[in-house]
C-alpha positions as CSV (number, residue, x, y, z in Angstrom):
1,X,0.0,0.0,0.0
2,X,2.7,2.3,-0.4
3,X,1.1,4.5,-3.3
4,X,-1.0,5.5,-0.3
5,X,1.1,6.7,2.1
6,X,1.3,9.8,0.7
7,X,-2.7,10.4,1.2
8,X,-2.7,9.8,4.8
9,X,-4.4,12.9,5.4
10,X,-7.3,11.3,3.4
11,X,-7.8,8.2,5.7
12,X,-10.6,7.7,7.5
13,X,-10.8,5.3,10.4
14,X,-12.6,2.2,9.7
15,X,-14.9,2.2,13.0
16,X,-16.1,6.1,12.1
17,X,-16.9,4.3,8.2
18,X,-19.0,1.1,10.3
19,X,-20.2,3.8,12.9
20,X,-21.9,6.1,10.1
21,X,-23.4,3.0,8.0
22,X,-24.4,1.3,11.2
23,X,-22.0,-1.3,10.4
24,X,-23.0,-1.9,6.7
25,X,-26.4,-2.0,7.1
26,X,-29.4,-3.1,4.9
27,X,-31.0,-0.3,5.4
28,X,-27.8,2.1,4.3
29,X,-27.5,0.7,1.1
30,X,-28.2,2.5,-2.0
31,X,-26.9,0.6,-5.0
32,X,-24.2,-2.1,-6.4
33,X,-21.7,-1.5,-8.8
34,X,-18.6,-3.2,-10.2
35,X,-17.0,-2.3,-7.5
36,X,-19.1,-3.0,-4.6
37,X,-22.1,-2.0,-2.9
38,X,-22.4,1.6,-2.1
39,X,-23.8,2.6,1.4
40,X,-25.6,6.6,2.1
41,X,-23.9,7.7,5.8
42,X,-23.8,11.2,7.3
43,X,-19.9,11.0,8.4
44,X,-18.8,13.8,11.2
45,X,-16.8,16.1,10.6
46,X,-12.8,15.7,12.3
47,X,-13.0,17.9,15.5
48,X,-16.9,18.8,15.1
49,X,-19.8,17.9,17.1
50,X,-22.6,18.5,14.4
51,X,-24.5,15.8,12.0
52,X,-21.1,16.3,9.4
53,X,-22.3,15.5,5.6
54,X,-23.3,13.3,4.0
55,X,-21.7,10.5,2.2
56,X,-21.8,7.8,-0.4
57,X,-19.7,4.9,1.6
58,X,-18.1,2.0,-1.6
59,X,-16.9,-0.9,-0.2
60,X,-14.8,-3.2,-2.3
61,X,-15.7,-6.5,-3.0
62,X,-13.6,-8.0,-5.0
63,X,-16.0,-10.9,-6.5
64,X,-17.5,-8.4,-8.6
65,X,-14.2,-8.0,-10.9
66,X,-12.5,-5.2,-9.6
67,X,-9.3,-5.3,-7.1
68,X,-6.4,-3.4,-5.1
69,X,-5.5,-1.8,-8.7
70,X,-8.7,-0.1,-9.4
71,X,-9.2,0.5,-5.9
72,X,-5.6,2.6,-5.3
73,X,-6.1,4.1,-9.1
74,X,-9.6,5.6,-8.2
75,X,-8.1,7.1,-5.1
76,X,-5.2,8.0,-7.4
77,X,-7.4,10.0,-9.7
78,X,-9.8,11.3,-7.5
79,X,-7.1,12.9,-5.3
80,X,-5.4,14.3,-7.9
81,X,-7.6,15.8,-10.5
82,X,-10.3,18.0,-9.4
83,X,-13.3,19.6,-11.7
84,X,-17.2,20.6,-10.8
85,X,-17.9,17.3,-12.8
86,X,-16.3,15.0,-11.5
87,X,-17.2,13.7,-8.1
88,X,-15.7,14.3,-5.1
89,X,-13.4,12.4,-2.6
90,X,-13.7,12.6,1.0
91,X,-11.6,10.0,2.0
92,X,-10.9,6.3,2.1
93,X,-10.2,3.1,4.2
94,X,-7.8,0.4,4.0
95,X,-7.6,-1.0,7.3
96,X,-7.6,-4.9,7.6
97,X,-9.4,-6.8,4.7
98,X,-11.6,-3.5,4.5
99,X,-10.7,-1.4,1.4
100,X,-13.4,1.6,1.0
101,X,-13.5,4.7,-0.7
102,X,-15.7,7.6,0.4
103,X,-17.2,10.4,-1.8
104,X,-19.6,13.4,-1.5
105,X,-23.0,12.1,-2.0
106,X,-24.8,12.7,-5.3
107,X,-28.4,13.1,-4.4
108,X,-30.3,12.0,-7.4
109,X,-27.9,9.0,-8.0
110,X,-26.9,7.7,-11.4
111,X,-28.4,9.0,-14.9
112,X,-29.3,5.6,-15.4
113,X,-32.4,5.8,-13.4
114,X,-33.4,8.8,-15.8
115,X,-33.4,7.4,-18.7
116,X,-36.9,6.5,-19.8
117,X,-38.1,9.5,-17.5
118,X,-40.0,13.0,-18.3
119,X,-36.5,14.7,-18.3
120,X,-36.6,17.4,-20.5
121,X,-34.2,17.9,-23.6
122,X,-32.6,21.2,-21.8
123,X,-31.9,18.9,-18.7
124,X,-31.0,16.2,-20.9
125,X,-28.4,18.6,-23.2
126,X,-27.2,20.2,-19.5
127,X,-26.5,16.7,-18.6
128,X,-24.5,15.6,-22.0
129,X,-22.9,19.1,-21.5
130,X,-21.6,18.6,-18.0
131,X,-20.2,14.7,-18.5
132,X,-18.1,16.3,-21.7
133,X,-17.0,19.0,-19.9
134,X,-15.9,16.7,-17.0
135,X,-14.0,14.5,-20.0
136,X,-12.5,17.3,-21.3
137,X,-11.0,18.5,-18.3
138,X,-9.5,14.8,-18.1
139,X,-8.1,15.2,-21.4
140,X,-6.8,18.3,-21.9
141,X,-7.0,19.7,-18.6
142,X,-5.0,17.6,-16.4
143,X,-1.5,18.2,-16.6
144,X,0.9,19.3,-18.8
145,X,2.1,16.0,-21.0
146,X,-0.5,14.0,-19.9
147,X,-4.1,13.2,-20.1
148,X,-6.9,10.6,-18.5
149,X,-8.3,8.5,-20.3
150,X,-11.6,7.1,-17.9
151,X,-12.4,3.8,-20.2
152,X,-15.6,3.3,-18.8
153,X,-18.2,5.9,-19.4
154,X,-22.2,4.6,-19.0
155,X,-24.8,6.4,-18.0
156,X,-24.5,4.4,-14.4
157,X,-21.2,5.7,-14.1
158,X,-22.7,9.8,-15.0
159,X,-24.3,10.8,-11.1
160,X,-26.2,13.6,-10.4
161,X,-26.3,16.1,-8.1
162,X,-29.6,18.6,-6.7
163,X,-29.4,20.7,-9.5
164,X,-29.2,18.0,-11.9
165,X,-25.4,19.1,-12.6
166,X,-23.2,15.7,-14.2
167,X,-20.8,14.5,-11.9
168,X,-18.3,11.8,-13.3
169,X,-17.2,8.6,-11.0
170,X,-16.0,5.1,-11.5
171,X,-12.3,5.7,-12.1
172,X,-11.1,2.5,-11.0
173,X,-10.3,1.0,-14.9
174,X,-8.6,5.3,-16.2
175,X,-5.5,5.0,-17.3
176,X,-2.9,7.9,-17.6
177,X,-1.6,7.9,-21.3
178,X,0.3,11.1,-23.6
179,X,-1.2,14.4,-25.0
180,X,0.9,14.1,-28.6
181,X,-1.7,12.1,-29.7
182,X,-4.0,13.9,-32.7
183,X,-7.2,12.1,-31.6
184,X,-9.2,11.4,-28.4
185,X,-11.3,8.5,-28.1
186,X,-13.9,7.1,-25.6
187,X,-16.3,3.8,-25.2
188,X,-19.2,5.4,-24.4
189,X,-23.5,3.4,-24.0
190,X,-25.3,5.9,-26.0
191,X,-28.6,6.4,-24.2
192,X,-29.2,10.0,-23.6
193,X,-31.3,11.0,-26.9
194,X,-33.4,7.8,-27.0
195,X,-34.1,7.0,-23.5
196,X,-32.5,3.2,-23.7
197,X,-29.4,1.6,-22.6
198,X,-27.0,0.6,-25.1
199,X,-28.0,-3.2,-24.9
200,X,-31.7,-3.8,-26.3
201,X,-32.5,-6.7,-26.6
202,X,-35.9,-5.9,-24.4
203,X,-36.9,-3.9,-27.6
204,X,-38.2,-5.1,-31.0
205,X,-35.6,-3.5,-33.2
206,X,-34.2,-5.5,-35.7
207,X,-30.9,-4.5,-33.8
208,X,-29.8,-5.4,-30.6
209,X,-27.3,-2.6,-29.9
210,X,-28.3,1.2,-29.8
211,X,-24.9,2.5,-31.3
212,X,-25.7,0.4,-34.3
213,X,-29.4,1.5,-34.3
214,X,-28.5,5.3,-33.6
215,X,-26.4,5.2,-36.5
216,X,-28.4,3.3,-39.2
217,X,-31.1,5.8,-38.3
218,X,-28.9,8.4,-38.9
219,X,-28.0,7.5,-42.1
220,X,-31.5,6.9,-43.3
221,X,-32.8,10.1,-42.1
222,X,-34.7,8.4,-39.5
223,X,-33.9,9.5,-35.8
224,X,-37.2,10.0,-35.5
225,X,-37.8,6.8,-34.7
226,X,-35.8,5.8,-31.9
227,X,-36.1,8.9,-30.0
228,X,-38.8,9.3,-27.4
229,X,-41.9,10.9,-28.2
230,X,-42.3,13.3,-25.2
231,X,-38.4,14.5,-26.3
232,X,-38.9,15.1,-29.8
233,X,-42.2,17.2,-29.4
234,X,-39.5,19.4,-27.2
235,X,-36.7,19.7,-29.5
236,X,-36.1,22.5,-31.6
237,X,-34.6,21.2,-35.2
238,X,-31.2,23.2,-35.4
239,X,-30.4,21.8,-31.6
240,X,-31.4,18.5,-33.3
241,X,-29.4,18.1,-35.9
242,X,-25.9,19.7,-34.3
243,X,-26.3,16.8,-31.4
244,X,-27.0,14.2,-33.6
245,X,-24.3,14.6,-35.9
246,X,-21.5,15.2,-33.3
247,X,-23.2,12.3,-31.9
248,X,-23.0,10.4,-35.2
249,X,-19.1,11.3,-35.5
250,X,-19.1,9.7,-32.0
251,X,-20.3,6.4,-33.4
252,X,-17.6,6.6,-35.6
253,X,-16.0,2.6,-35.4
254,X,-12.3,4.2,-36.7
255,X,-10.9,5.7,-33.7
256,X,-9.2,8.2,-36.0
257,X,-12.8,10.0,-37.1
258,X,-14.3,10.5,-34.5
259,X,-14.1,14.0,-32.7
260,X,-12.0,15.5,-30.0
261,X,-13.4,15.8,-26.2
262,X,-13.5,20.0,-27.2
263,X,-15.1,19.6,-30.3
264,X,-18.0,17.6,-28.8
265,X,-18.2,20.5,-26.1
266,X,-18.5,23.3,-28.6
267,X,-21.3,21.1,-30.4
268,X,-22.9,20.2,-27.1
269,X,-23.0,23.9,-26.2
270,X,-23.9,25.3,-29.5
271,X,-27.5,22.7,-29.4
272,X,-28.3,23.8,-26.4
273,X,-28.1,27.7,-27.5
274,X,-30.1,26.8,-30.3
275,X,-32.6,25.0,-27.8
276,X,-33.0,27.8,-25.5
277,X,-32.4,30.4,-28.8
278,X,-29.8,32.6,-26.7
279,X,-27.4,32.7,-29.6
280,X,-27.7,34.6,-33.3
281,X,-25.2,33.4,-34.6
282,X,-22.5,30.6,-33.9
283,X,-19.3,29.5,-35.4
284,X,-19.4,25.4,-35.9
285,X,-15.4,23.9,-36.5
286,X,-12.7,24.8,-36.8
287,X,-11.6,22.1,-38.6
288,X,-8.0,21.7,-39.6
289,X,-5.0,23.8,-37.7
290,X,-6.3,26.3,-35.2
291,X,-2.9,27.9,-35.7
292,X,-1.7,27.5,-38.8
293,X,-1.5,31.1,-40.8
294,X,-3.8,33.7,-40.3
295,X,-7.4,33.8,-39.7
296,X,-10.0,35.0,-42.1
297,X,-13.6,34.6,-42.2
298,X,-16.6,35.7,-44.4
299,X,-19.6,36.7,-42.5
300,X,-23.1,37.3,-44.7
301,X,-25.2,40.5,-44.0
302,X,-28.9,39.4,-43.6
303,X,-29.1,41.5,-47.6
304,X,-26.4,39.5,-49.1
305,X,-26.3,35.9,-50.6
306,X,-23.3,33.8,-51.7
307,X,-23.0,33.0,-55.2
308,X,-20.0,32.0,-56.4
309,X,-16.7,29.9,-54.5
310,X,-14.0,29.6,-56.1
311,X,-10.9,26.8,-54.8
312,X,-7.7,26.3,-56.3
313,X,-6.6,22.4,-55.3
314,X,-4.6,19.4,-55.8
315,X,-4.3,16.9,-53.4
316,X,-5.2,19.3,-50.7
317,X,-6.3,22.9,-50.6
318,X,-4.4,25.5,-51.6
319,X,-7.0,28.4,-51.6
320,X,-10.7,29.5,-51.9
321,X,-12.5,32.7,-52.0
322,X,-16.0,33.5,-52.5
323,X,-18.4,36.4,-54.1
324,X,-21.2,37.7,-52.9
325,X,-24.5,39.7,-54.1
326,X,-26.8,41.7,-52.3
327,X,-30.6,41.8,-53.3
328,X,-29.8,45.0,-55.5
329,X,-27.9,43.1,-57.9
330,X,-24.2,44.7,-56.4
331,X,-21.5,41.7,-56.0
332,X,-18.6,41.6,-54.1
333,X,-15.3,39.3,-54.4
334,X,-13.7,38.4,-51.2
335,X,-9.6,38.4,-51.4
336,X,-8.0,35.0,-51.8
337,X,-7.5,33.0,-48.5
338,X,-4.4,30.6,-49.0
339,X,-1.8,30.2,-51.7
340,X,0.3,32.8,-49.8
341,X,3.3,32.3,-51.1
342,X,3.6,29.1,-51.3
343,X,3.1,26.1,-54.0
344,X,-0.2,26.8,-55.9
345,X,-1.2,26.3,-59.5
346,X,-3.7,23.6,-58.9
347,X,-7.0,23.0,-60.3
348,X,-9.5,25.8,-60.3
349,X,-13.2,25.1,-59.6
350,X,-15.9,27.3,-59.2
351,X,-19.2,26.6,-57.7
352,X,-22.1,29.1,-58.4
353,X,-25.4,29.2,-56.7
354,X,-28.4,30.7,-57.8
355,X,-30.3,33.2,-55.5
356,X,-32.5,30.8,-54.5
357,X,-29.6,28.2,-53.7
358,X,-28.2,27.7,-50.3
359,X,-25.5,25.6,-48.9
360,X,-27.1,22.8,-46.1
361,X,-24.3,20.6,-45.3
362,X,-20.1,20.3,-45.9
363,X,-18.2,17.3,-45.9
364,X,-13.8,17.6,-46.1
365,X,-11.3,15.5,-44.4
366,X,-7.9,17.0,-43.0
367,X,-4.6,15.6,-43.5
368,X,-0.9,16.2,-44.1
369,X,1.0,18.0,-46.9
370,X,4.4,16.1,-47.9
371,X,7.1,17.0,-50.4
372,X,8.8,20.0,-49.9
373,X,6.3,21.5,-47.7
374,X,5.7,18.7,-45.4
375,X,3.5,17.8,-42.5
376,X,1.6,20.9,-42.0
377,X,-2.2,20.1,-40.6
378,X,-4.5,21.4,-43.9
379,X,-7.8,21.1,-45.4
380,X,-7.2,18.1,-47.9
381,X,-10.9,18.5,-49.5
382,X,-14.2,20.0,-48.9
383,X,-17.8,19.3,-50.7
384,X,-20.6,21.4,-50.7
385,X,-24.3,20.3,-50.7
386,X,-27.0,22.7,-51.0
387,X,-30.9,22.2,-51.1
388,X,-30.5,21.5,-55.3
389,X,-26.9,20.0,-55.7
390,X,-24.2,18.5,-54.9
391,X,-20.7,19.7,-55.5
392,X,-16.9,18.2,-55.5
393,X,-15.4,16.4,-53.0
394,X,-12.5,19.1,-54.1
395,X,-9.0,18.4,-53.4
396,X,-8.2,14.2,-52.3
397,X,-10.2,13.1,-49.5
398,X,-7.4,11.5,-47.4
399,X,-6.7,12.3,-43.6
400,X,-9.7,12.5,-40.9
401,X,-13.2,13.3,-42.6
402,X,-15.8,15.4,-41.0
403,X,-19.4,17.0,-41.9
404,X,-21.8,18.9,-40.6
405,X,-25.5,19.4,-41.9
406,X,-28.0,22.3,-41.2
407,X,-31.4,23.8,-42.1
408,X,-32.7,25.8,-44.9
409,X,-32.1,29.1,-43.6
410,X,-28.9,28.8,-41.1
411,X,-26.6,29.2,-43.3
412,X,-24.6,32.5,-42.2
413,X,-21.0,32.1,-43.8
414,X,-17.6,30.7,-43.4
415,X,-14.5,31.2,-41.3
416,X,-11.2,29.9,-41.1
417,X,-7.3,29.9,-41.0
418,X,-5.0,30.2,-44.1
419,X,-1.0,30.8,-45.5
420,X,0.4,28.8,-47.8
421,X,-2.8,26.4,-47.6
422,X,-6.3,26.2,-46.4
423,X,-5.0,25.3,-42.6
424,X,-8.5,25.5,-41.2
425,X,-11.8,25.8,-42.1
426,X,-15.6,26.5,-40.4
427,X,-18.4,28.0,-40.8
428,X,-21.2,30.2,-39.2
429,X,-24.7,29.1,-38.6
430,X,-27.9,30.9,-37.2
431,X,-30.5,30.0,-35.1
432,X,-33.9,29.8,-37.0
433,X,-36.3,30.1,-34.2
């Protein structure tokens, strides 16, 4: 036990833990998990007469699959990294055969119990919100060189406290890995949107896990149909569409595609502005280098309508630029962002849109230059699909794809970064509420 010693200031004596459970009683206990059974105490405070706080008591037992590793790496994680969602440690025991760690108690208990429940879609999106936020802190928020990854997120493992704020537990299977890694990943039960846990097999869907459901839904334009009634009456269709297709890129079964712990945030964040219609306008990306060249960004006046883009490529994107016309007939060219400089003379493509034409989704990937210009982070290729056509993919569609669809009517412009190449790209949406 000596990775504990240090965190003797954290241990509790056994006969205060069997003193505020009434030695483990029935009538303490408040759930089971992997680790053990879980007991609700009101442990006093050192030095203090009063009631103290109360606690959730775990108690390993080590017939349910997890040992003296999980148990010192939980205390390991929990005493080191601190957010507002992830839960909090009091303390722990490790006299005798007894091994028990002891956290703040969580009033409304695990997520799991809310499932199938009248919780709203705001609650629901504050929820999803405050579990990425805790993961993100645990990624890129933990140390310099390092991040956690927690390897077992389910909804049993996402508590709750009085205000219905996420609090992550169950750290007993994180491990501590690198930050010079491009791509964060995460098994995840998807649940929150449809109201199920991952596994059913209690429902008459001609698939037995949800992930594989959510995303052949997805694809056929169907969420409809595995998302609970009561939830979709609420939901407002831009807030909609941003979570599912960040939730979609989630689902992803390559590693490599699917999206950064701060990326899901920003999407997270952004549906629930659209829900609750606090925000105009909002920028979605930025995909590619958020630090390669300089930034630019093309931002539509309510009178104004895109008509023409124009992007010089290869096997990656070199530039683009765009013209615009107001609804007096007056057209404006923007200046060319990328090809600064450096190698250009690719292909030149223009799109044009007619005045009733608007762009409703993007697709490009990101990937590496090589040759003489090597291993810069750019937009490798971009498509554009609008509510008549479809066009490109433009450039080679190699590295990390990613899309993003919207309504009629979002559409608000684009933004990005740019030198020699297109180094990142985004664009900006608006609510239509």
């Amino acid at each position: 036990m000596s990775h504990i010693q240090e965190l003797d200031h954290l241990k509790i004596p056994l006969e205060a833990i069997k003193s505020a459970t009434n030695n483990f009683s029935d009538d303490n206990f408040i759930g089971k998990g992997g680790f053990g059974r879980v007991y609700k105490a009101q442990l006093p405070l050192s030095g203090s007469t009063d009631q103290g706080t109360t606690v959730a008591v775990k108690r390993l037992d080590e017939k349910g699959g997890q040992g003296e590793q999980e148990y010192l790496m939980e205390i390991f994680m929990l005493s080191s990294y601190k957010h507002q969602n992830l839960v909090s440690l009091v303390g722990f025991s490790d006299e005798g055969d007894e091994k028990i760690i002891v956290y703040e108690h969580e009033v409304r208990g695990s997520l799991e119990k809310y499932l199938d429940t009248d919780l709203t879609w705001v609650q629901r999106l504050q929820i999803c919100l405050g579990a990425a936020s805790g993961l993100n802190y645990l990624h890129n928020g933990a140390g310099k060189g390092h991040r956690v990854l927690h390897r077992d997120i389910k909804s049993s493992n996402v508590l709750l406290d009085e205000s219905w704020e996420a609090k992550i537990s169950d750290f007993g299977l994180s491990r501590i890995g690198p930050t010079n890694q491009e791509h964060t990943f995460l098994v995840t039960n998807a649940a929150v949107l449809c109201g199920r846990l991952a596994m059913i097999g209690e429902y008459k869907d001609e698939r037995r896990f949800l992930p594989h459901l959510a995303q052949l839904r997805y694809e056929e334009g169907k969420l409809d149909e595995i998302i609970l009634p009561n939830i979709r009456k609420q939901m407002k269709w831009n807030s909609l569409r941003t979570f599912s297709s960040i939730a979609y890129q989630c689902l992803k079964p390559d590693r490599k595609q699917r999206p950064t712990m701060p990326l899901i945030v920003e999407q997270l964040q952004i549906s629930l502005e659209f829900q609750i219609g606090c925000r105009r306008i909002t920028r979605i990306g930025l995909w590619g280098s958020s630090t390669g060249g300089s930034p630019w960004s093309l931002q539509l006046e309510s009178n104004q309508k895109l008509r023409k883009i124009t992007i010089d490529h290869e096997d990656w994107i070199y530039s683009i630029s765009f013209t615009t016309e107001d609804f007096n007939g007056s057209s404006e060219s923007s200046q060319r962002h990328g090809g600064g400089g450096g190698p250009s003379g690719g292909t030149i493509s223009e799109i044009n849109f007619d005045m009733d034409e608007e762009i409703t989704e993007i697709h490009g990937t990101v990937g590496r230059t090589t040759g003489r210009y090597a291993n810069y982070m750019v937009i490798s290729s971009l498509c554009f699909v609008t509510n008549k056509k479809r066009d490109g993919p433009f450039g080679k569609e190699i590295g990390v794809p990613f899309s993003v669809p919207w309504d009629v009517g979002s559409f608000a412009g684009f933004y990005g970064r740019a030198g020699f190449y297109l180094d990142g790209f985004g664009c900006f949406l608006k609510a239509t509420i």
